[in-house]
C-alpha positions as a Python dict, from the first residue, in 0.01 Angstrom:
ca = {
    (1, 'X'): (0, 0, 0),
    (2, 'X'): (200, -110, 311),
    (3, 'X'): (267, 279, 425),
    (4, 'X'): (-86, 361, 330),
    (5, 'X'): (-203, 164, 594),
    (6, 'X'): (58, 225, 814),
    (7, 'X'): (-24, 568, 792),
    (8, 'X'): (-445, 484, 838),
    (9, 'X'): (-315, 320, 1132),
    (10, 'X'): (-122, 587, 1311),
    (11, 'X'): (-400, 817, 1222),
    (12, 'X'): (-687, 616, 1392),
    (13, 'X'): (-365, 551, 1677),
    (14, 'X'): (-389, 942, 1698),
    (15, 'X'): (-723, 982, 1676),
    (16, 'X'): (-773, 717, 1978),
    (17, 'X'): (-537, 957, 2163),
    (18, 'X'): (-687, 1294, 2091),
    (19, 'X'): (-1039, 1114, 2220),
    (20, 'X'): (-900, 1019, 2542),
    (21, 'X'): (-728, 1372, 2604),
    (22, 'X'): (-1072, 1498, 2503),
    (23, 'X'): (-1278, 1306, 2752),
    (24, 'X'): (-1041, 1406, 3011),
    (25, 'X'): (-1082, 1770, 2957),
    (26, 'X'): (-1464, 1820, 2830),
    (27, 'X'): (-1796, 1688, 2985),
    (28, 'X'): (-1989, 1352, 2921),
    (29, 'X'): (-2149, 1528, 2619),
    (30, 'X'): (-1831, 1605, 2428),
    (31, 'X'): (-1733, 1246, 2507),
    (32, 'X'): (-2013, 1112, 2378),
    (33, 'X'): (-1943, 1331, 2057),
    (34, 'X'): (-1597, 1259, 2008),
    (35, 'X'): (-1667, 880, 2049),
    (36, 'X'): (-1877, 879, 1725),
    (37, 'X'): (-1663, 1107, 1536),
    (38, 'X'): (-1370, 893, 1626),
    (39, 'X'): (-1592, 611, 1490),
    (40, 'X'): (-1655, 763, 1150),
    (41, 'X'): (-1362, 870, 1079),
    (42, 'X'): (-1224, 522, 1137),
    (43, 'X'): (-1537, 354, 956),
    (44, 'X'): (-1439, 657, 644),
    (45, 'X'): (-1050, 505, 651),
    (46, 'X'): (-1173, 184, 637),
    (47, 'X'): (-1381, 272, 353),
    (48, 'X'): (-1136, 513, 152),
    (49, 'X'): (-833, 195, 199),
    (50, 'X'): (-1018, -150, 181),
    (51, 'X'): (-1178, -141, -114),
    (52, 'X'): (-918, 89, -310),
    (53, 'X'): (-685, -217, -267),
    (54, 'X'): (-935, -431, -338),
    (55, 'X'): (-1032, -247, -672),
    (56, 'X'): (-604, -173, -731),
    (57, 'X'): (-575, -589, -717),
    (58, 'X'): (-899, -684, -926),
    (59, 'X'): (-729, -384, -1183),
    (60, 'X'): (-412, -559, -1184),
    (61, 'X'): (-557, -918, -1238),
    (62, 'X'): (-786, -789, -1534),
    (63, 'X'): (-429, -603, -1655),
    (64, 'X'): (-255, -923, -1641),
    (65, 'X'): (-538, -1142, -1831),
    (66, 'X'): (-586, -851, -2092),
    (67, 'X'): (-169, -867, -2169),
    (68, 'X'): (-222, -1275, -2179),
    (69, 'X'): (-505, -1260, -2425),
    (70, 'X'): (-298, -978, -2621),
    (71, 'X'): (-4, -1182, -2630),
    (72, 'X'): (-208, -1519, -2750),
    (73, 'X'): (-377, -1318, -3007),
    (74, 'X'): (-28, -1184, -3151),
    (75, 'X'): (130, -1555, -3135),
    (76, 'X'): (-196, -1676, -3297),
    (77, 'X'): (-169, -1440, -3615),
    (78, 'X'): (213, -1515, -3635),
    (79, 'X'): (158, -1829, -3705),
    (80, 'X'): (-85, -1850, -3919),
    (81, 'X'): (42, -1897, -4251),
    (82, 'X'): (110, -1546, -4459),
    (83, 'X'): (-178, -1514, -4734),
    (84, 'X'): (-94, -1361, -5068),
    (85, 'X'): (-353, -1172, -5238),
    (86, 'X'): (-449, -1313, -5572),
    (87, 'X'): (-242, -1169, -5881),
    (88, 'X'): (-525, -1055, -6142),
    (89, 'X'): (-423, -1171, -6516),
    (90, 'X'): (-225, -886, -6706),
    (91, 'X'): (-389, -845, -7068),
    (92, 'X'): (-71, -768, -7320),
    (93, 'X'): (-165, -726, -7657),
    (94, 'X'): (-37, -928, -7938),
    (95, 'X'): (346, -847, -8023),
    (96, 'X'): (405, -669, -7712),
    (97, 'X'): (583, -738, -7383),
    (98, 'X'): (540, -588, -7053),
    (99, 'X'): (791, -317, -6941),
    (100, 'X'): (986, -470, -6660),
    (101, 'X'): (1228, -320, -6481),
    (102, 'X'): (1595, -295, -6553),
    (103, 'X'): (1781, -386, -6257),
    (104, 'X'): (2037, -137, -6122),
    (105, 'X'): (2423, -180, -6187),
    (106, 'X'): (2581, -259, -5841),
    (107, 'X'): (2768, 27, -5657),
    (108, 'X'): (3069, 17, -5472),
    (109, 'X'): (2866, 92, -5181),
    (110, 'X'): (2653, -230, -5263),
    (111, 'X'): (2925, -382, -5347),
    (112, 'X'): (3066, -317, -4966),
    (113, 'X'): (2807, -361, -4767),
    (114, 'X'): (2751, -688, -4912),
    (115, 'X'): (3150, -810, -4841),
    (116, 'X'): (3018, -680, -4535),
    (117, 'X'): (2745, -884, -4479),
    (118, 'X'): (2905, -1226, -4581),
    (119, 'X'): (3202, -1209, -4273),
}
């Protein structure tokens, strides 16, 4: 932002300039002409640069609140207590138990990454 209106500056600097060398070479007229150009271009850089950092900070600020509420909202669900969903009632018939899994045997790579674990 700083060299963007450090450059604004030098232009309306040069602009300023290139008016004065103009008045001293062309007639009242083309003084009178260059005066209000000079002035719109300076009212267009004032324009184009005030309220583009106006709108950059007020984008910035709304940034910074939306990553707040974002961050709130996150905290807020991790701390709410996990919910289980309810377990619906298995019907087994009379004489019969439910298949349930056999748990695996224990490899040696188990085996190690456990011992690995525990130092």
């Amino acid at each position: 932002m700083l060299e963007g209106a450090k450059a604004a500056t030098e232009t309306v600097d040069a602009l300023r300039v290139g008016a004065a060398t103009m008045k001293a070479m062309q007639s009242n007229d083309a003084h009178c002409q260059i005066i209000e150009l000079q002035y719109y271009s300076a009212a267009t850089l004032m324009m184009l640069t005030r309220p583009w950092m106006r709108s950059m900070s007020r984008l910035r600020t709304l940034e910074a609140e939306l990553e707040e509420l974002e961050g709130a909202q996150l905290e807020e669900q991790l701390l709410q207590p996990a919910t289980t969903a309810p377990v619906a009632p298995v019907h087994v018939p009379a004489g019969r138990q439910p298949n349930r899994p056999v748990p695996a045997k224990p490899t040696a790579e188990l085996a190690a990454l456990q011992a690995e674990m525990a130092l």
